[in-house]
C-alpha positions in Angstrom: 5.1 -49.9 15.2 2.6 -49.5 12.4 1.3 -46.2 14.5 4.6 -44.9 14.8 5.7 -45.5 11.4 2.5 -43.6 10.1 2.8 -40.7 12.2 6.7 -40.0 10.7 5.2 -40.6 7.4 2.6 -38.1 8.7 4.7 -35.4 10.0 7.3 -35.3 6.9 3.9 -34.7 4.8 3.0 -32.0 6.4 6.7 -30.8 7.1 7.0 -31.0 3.3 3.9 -29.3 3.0 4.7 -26.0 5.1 7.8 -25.8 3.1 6.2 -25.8 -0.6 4.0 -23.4 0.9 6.7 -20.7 2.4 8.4 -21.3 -0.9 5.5 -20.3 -2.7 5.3 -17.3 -0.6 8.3 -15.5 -2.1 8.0 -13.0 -3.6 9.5 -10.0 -5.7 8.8 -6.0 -6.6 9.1 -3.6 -9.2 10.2 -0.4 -7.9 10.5 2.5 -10.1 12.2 6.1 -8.9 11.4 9.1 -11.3 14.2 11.6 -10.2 13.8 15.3 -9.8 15.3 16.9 -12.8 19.0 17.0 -12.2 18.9 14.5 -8.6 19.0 11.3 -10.7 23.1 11.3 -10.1 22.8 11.6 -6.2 19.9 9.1 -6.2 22.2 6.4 -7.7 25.1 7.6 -5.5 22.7 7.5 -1.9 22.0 3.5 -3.2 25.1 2.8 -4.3 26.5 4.2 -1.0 24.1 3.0 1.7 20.5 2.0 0.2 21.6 -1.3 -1.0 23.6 -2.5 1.9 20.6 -1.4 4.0 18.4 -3.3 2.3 20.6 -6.2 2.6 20.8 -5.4 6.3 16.9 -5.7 6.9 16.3 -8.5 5.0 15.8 -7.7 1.2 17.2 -9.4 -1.5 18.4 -6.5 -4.1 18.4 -8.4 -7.3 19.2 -6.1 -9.5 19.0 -2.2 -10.8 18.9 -0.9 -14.2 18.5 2.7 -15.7 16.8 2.6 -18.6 18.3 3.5 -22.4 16.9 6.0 -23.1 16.3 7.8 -19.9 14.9 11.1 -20.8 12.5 10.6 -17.7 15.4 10.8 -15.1 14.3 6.8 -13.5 15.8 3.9 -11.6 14.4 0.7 -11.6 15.1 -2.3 -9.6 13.9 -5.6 -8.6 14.0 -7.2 -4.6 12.6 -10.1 -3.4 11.2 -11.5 0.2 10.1 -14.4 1.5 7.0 -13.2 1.5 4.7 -9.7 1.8 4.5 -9.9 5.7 8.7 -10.1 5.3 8.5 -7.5 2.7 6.3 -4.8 4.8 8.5 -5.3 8.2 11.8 -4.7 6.6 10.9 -1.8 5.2 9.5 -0.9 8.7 12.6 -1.5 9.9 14.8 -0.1 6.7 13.1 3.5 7.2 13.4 3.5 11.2 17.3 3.0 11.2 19.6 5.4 12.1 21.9 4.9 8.9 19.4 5.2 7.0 18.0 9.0 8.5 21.1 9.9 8.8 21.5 9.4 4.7 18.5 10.3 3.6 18.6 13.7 5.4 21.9 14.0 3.8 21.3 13.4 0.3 18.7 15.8 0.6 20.5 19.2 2.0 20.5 20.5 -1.9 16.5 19.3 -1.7 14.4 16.1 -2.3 15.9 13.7 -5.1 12.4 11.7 -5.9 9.6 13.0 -7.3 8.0 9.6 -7.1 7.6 6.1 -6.4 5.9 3.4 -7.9 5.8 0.0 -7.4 4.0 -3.2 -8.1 4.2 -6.3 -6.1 5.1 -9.8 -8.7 4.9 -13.7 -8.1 7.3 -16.0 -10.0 5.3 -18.2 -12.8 6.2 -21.6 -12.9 8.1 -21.6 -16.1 10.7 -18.6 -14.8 14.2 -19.9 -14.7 15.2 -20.6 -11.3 18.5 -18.9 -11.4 17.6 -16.5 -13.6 19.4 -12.9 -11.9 22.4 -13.7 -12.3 25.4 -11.8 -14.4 27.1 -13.2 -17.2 30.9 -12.3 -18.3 29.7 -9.7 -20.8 27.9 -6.3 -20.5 24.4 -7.0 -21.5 21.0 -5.0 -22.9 18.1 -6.0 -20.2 14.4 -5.7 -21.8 11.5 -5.2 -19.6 8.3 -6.8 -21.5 4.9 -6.5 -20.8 1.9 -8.4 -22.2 -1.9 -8.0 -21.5 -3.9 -11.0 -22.4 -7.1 -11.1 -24.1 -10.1 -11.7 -21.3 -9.8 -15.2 -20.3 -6.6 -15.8 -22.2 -3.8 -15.4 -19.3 -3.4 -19.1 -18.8 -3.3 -20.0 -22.8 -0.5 -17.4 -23.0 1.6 -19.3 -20.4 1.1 -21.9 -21.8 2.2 -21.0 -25.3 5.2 -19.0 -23.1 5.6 -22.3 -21.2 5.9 -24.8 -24.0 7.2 -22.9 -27.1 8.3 -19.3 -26.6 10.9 -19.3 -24.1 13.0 -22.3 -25.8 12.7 -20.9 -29.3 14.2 -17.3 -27.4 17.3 -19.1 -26.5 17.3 -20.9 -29.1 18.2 -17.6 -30.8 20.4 -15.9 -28.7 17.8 -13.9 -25.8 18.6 -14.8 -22.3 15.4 -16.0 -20.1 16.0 -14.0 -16.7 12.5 -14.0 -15.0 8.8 -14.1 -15.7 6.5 -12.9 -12.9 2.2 -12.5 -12.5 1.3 -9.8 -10.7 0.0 -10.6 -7.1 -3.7 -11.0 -6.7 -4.7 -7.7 -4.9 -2.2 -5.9 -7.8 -4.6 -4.4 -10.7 -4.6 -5.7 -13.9 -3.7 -9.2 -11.8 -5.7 -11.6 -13.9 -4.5 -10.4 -17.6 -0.7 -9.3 -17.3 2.4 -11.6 -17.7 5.3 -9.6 -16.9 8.9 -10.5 -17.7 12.8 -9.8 -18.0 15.1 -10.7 -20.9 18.2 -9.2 -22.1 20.5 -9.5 -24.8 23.9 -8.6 -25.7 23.7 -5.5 -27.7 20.7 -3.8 -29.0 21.5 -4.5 -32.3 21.7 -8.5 -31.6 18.6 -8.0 -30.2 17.0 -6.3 -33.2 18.8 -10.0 -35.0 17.5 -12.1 -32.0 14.0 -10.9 -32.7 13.3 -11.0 -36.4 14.8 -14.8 -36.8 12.5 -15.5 -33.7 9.8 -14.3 -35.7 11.0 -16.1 -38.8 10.9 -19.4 -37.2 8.3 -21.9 -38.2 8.0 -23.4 -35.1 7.3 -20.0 -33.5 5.0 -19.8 -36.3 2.9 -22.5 -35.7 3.0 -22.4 -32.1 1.3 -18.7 -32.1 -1.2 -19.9 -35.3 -2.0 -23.3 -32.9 -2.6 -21.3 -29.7 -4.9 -18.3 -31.4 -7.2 -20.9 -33.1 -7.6 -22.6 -29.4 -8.5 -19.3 -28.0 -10.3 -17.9 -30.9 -8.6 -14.9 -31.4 -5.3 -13.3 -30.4 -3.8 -14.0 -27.1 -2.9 -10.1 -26.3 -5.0 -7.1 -26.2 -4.2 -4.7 -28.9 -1.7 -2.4 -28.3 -1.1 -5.2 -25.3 2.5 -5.9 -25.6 4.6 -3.2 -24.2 8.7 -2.7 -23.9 11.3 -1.0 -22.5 15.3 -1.3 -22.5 17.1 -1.4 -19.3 20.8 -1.0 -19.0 22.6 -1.9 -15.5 23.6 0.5 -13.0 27.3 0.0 -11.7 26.0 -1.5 -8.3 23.5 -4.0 -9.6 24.3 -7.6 -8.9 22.8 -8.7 -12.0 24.8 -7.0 -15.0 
């Protein structure tokens, strides 16, 4: 009985084990489209029209899609997720093989080709990203796209400080938490850049949200507290980098 009773014990261990770990697997990308000049119109009209239900077809998880404010660059950018990079590469295997998907692509491109190019970058979820964090709220919203280089060394004490202090005191003054991602190991820049997705509900609310964030004394204290720990600032200079995003009509998240 004893034998029995250990090997149950035994198997949901390591049942519960394979499960943490295909959970940890997930993960998300970054995709940004630069349009030709003139083609970003018909680029948001072949997604909303088949890209997105394809992707949904073969697997993906579209998240959400954003042009950004000030778009003198002609881009899209969106977000999907997989459970995990094998997933990722065979539905895009299978995404680029299907018929509807030739079919559309050759017709969106009869007046010529709508992307000039692609980039991407491939993102794990830290542990202090909200858990339902893409999803839409009742009003139209301003998405930010932030990104931070840490110091050498200093990654982890920025989390930390992110962890414990900053993303309460940001709600705590009217910025939404969406997501906060590290870049996957074989991505450059992997071991220094904390990446993450906020929005607020105008851009002047923001400018608001911001300055009484940087007013607070707990905020305050909490970046004088982690710099002396680290000896020096957590960010490289000129390290903190930001862009405004504003939904496209076929994003989920809005």
């Amino acid at each position: 009985m004893k034998s029995l009773i250990h090997s149950v014990l035994l198997a949901l261990v390591v049942i519960g084990s394979f499960a943490a770990n295909c959970q940890a697997e997930k993960i998300y990308e970054l995709r940004r489209y630069t349009a030709h000049q003139g083609k970003l119109d018909d680029l948001l009209t072949r997604f909303r029209d088949h890209t997105c239900e394809l992707f949904t077809k073969h697997g993906m998880t579209n998240l959400a899609y954003f042009v950004p404010y000030e778009n003198d660059k002609n881009q899209l950018v969106y977000f999907l997720s997989f459970p995990s990079r094998e997933a990722r590469d065979q539905s895009f295997k299978e995404f680029v093989n299907d018929p509807a998907w030739k079919s559309a692509f050759a017709k969106s491109r009869e007046d010529g080709p709508l992307v000039e190019k692609v980039e991407s970058v491939f993102l794990t979820e830290t542990d202090f990203s909200p858990k339902e964090g893409f999803k839409s709220a009742d009003d139209a919203r301003l998405f930010e796209l932030r990104t931070y280089t840490a110091t050498p060394g200093h990654l982890s004490n920025l989390d930390a400080r992110f962890r414990d202090h900053t993303i309460e005191l940001f709600e705590k003054h009217g910025i939404n938490n969406i997501a906060y991602f590290h870049l996957m190991p074989d991505q450059e820049g992997a071991e220094k850049t904390l990446v993450y997705l906020i929005a607020h509900k105008s851009i002047m609310d923001r400018g608001v949200s911001f300055k009484a964030f940087g007013q607070d004394p707990v905020w305050q204290e909490a970046r004088k507290a982690s710099e002396e720990n680290a000896g020096g600032s957590l960010t490289e200079k000129g390290g903190v980098n930001f862009e405004f995003l504003v939904p496209t009509d076929f994003s989920p998240v809005k």
